[in-house]
N, C-alpha and C positions, 0 to 999 in steps of 0.2 A: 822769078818764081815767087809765089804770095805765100802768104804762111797763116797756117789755120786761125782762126778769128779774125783776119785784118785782108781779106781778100776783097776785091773789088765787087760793089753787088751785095755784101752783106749785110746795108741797111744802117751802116754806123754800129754795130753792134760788137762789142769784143769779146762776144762768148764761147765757151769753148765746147760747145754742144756742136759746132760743126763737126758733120761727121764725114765727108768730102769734101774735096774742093778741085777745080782744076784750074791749069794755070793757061797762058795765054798762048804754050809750049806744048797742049793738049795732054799734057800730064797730069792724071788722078794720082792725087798722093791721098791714102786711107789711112781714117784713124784708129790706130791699133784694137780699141776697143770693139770695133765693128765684124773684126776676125773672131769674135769668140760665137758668134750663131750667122750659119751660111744666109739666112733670108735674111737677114740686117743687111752683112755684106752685099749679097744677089741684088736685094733691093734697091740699094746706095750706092753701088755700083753701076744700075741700069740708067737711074736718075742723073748719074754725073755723066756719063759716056754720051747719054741724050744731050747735055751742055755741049761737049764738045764739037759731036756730031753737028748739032744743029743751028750753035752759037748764040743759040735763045736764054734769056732768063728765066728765073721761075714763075710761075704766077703770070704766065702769058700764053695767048691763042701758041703760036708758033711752037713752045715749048711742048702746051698738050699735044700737039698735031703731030710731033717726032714721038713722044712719048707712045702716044698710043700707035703707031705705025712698029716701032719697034718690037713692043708687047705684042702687035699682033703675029710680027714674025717667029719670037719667041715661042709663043704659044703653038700656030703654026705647026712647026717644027718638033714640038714638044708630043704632040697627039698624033704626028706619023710614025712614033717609035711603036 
């Protein structure tokens, strides 16, 4: 399991502005802070569930192509209530 700033992918960076991460065990572990407003969470939550689903990194074709499939589900779903 990786541990928030030193996960695989983050570019050599030790900062502690990550606000997800998952592990290779498809575990999102969330940083406490992001529970205090649901669109933070919602958002950062959809972003990392796309890693895992899709095994893409950030900042790649493959990633946006999960991302936006997902979102269109979400949405979708959200305007036949």
């Amino acid at each position: 399991m990786a541990t928030v700033g030193s996960y695989p992918g983050n570019r050599g960076s030790q900062s502690t502005n990550v606000l997800m991460l998952y592990s290779s065990l498809a575990s999102i572990i969330i940083k406490r802070t992001q529970l205090e407003s649901l669109e933070k969470y919602a958002g950062t939550l959809l972003h990392e569930v796309v890693h895992v689903v899709s095994g893409a990194k950030d900042v790649t074709r493959d990633f946006e192509d999960e991302l936006t499939k997902l979102l269109g589900i979400i949405v979708s779903k959200a305007l036949r209530k």
